[in-house]
N, C-alpha and C positions, 0 to 999 in steps of 0.2 A: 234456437239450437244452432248451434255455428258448425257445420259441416264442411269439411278439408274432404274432395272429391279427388283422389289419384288416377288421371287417367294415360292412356296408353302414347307412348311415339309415335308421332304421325309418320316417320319414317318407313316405320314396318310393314305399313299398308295393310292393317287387321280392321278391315270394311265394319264388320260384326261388333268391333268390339269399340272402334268409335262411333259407333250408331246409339249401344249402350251406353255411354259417356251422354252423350249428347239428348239420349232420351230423361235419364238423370238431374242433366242439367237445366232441363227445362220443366220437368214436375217437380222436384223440392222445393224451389224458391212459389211453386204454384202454393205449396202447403205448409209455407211458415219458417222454413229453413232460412237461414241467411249462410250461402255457399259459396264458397274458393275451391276452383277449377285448377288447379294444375298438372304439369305433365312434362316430360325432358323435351329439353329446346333443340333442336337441332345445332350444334355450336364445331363441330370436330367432323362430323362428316358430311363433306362434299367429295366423294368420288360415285364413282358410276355402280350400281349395285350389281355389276358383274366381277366386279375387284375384289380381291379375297378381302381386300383389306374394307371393306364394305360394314359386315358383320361386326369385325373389330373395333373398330370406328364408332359406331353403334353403340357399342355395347360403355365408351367410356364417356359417350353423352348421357345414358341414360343410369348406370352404376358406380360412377364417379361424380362427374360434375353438376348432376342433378340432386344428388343426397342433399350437401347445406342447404339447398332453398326448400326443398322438402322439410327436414328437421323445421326448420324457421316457421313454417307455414302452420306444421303441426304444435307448435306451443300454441298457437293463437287458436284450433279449432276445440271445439265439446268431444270431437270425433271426428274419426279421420276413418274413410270408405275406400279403400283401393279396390276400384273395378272389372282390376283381372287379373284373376290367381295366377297369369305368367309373370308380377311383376309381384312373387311375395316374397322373394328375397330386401324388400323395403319394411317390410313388417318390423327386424330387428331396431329400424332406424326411428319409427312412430309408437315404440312400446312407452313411451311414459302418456300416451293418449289413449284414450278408449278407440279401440279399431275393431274394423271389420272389413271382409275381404269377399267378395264372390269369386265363387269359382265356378267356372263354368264348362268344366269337365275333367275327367282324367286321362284321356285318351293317351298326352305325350307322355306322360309316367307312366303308365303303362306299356307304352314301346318301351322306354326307356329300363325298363324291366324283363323287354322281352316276351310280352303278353297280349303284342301286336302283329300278327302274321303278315310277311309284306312290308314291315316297318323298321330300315335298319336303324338305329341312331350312333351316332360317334359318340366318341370320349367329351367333347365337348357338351356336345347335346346333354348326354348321360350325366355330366358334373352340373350343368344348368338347372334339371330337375331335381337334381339333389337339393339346390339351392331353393326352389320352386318348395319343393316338400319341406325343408327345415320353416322356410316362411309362413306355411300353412300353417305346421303343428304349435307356434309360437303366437297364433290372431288371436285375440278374444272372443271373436266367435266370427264362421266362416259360412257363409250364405251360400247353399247350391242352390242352382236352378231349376233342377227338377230333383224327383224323389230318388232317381236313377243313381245320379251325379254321385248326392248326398253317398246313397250306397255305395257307390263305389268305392268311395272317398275314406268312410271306417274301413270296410274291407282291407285296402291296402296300408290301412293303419296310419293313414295322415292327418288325423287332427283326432282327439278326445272327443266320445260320442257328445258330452253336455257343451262341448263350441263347436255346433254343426247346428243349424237349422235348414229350411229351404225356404228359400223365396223363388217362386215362381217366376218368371220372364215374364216380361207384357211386350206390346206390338212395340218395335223400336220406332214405327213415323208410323203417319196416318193411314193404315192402309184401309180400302172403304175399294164398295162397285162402284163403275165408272160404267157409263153408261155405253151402251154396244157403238153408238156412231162417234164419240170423242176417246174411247177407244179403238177406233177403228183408224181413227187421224192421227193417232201416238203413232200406232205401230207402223203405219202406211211403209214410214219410212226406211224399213229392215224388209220391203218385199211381199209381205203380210197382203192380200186382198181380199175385200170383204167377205167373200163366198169360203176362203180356205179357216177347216178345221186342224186344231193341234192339237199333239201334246206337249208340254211344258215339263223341265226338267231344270232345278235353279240349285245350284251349285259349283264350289272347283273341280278342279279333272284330280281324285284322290280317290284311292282303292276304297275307301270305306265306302265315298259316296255312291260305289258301283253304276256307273253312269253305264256302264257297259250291259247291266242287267233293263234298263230304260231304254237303248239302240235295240235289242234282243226282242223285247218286247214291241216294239214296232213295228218290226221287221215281222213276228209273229200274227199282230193283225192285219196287217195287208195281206200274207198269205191264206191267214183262215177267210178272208173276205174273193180272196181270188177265188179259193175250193169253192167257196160255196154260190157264188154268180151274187153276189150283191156290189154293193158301195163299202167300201171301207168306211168303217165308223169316222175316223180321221185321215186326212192328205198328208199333215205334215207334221215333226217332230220340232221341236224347237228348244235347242240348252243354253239357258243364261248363265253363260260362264265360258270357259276358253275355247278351243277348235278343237276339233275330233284331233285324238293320237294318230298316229299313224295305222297302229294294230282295226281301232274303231273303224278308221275312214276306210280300210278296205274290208271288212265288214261291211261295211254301208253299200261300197261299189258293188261286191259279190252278190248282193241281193239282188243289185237294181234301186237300192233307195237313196242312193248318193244328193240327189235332185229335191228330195223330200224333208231333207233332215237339215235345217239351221241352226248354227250356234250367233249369240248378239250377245256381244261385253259392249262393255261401258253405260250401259244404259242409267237414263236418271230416274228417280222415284218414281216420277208420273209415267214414263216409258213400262217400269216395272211392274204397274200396278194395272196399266190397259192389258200386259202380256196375260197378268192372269185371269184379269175380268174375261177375255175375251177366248182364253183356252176350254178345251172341251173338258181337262182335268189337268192336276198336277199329280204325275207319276215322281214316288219318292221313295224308291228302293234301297235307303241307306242301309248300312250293315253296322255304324255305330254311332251318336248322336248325344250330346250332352243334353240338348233339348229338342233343338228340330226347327228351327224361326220359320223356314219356307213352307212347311204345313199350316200356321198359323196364318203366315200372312195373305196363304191362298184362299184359306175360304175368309178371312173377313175381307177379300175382295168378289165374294160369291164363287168361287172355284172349286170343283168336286176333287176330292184327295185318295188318291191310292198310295196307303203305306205302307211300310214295314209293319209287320205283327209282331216289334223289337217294344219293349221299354228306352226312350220314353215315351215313344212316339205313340205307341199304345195307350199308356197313359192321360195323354194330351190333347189328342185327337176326337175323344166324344164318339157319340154316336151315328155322325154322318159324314167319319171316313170307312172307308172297307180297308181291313189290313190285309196283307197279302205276304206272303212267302219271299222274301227279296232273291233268293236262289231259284227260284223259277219261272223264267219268262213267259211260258208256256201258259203258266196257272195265272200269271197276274196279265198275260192278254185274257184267257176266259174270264177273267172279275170283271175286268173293264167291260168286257159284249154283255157280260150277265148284269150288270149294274147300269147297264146304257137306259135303260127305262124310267129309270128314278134317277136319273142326273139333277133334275129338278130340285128333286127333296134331296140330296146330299148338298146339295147347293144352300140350300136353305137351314138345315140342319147345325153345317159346317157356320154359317153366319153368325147361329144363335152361340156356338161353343163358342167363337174365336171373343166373344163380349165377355170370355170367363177371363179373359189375356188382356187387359187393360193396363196403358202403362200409370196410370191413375191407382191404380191397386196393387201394382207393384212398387209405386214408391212410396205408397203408405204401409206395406210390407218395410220398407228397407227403415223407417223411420220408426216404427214398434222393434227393430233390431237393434237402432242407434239407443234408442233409450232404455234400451235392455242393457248393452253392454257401461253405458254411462253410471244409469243404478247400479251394477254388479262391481264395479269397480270403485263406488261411495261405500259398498257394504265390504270392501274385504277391511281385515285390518290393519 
């Protein structure tokens, strides 16, 4: 089967979405595929991504001068896969091939509608997702990611219930325990000593991701821990992802936890994967979530998960995370004291779910989709 893979501009810097590309590209050809990787070239923009003219620029590498080599590519595939429903205004251009498209949320259409609190979008935005929705409703059949997603996705009436399925997510890279002293030597280097406990928060700085209800909660065990004469379960906070707002960091000062609370970007895989081995838990109070990757990837590193009691994350997360109320910091420090006992077995638990998230089984999921769509398109007349 000859697979045409559409993946994302590197430009844009969508971490997520070329991790998915890349995991793709390395299980199909494992399972018989013979694949062509393409993606728009960077050709038109060189300015500084603070220039308005930035976006622009952008936009006619990847919607202009990218289409012919796309069309070209697609005569030659069985099936052509575009790996992210931001780019399904290409849909119109691969319709004489069997396609399919993941998508892997509705969140921006949903602002884009107004049904995002917190989420203004412009006129351009607005006309983007229109483009985004016409591309949808035009796939041959449109792969979510979780059962959420898929929901959502009829809901707002953007594709035909019978070209919708789900395929599940599997781990984008190897994430696995790493043993307490060679993670203890990743991390060294961010401050990290051997004796200090965290918790871990892996996300951007985005109202959904409520990183604010993860500071709040922190802040809440140290003090139930001061009331009551012991040790704080945890020393220190740590967010993989940008620097406290301003709003947060004086929060952090007014407490007294300013000293306590790290954030560490850039880090690499191995860097990633000691952070979680080596955390007391991963706290994940998101408020909306197409799937959720940083609960998965925490416990198949052995790391105990406090989520949202949201879909999908409820969904996903098995038996040995605890959900919790993401509006109450209050309540999700007591889960944390009340669950300090069995860290162990959530630990363990969480191991066995994360084997259900294999990128091995999701892209024998994506190949039972391609020859779906190949059959249904020999059968029409």
């Amino acid at each position: 089967m000859k697979v045409l893979l559409v993946g994302n501009y590197v430009p844009d810097g969508q971490t997520s979405m070329l991790a998915f590309r890349r995991v793709l590209e390395r299980e199909l050809p494992r399972l018989g595929c013979e694949l062509r990787v393409v993606a728009p070239d960077r050709r038109v923009l060189h300015v500084a991504s603070t220039r308005r003219l930035w976006k622009w620029l952008g936009y006619v590498d990847k919607f202009i001068l990218f289409l012919p080599s796309l069309a070209r590519h697609a005569r030659w595939a069985d099936v052509v896969h575009i790996a992210d429903h931001s780019n399904g205004m290409y849909i119109p251009r691969v319709r004489g091939t069997p396609n399919v498209i993941t998508c892997h949320d509705v969140i921006a259409v949903q602002a884009a509608r107004g049904m995002v609190d917190g989420w203004k979008v412009g006129w351009t935005g607005r006309l983007f997702q229109r483009l985004i929705a016409k591309g949808l409703s035009q796939a041959d059949l449109v792969a979510c990611v979780s059962d959420l997603t898929r929901r959502d996705l009829l809901a707002l009436g953007l594709a035909q219930e019978g070209r919708v399925t789900t395929v599940l997510n599997g781990l984008n890279d190897d994430f696995k325990p790493v043993a307490a002293d060679v993670a203890q030597g990743l991390i060294a280097g961010y401050g990290l000593k051997p004796d200090d406990t965290y918790l871990i928060h892996v996300g951007w700085d985005l109202a959904r991701k409520n990183r604010r209800a993860v500071l709040d909660t922190f802040i809440a065990l140290q003090k139930n821990a001061a009331a009551s004469g012991v040790a704080p379960l945890v020393r220190l906070l740590v967010f993989v992802g940008p620097e406290l707002s301003p709003e947060m960091a004086e929060i952090a000062a007014r407490n007294g936890v300013s000293e306590q609370v790290k954030t560490v970007q850039n880090v690499s895989h191995a860097e990633l994967r000691a952070f979680y081995a080596r955390a007391t838990a991963l706290v994940f109070p998101s408020l909306q979530e197409g799937f959720g990757w940083p609960l998965i990837e925490a416990q198949a590193c052995g790391c105990a998960v406090f989520v949202s009691d949201l879909a999908p994350m409820n969904e996903i997360g098995g038996e040995g995370a605890v959900y919790i109320d993401p509006a109450d910091a209050a309540g999700i420090a007591r889960a944390i004291e009340q669950a300090a006992p069995r860290l162990g077995e959530m630990r363990r638990m969480g191991l066995e779910n994360a084997q259900h998230y294999t990128a091995q089984q999701m892209a024998s999921n994506y190949i039972a989709a391609y020859r779906r769509v190949i059959e249904e398109r020999k059968a029409r007349p």
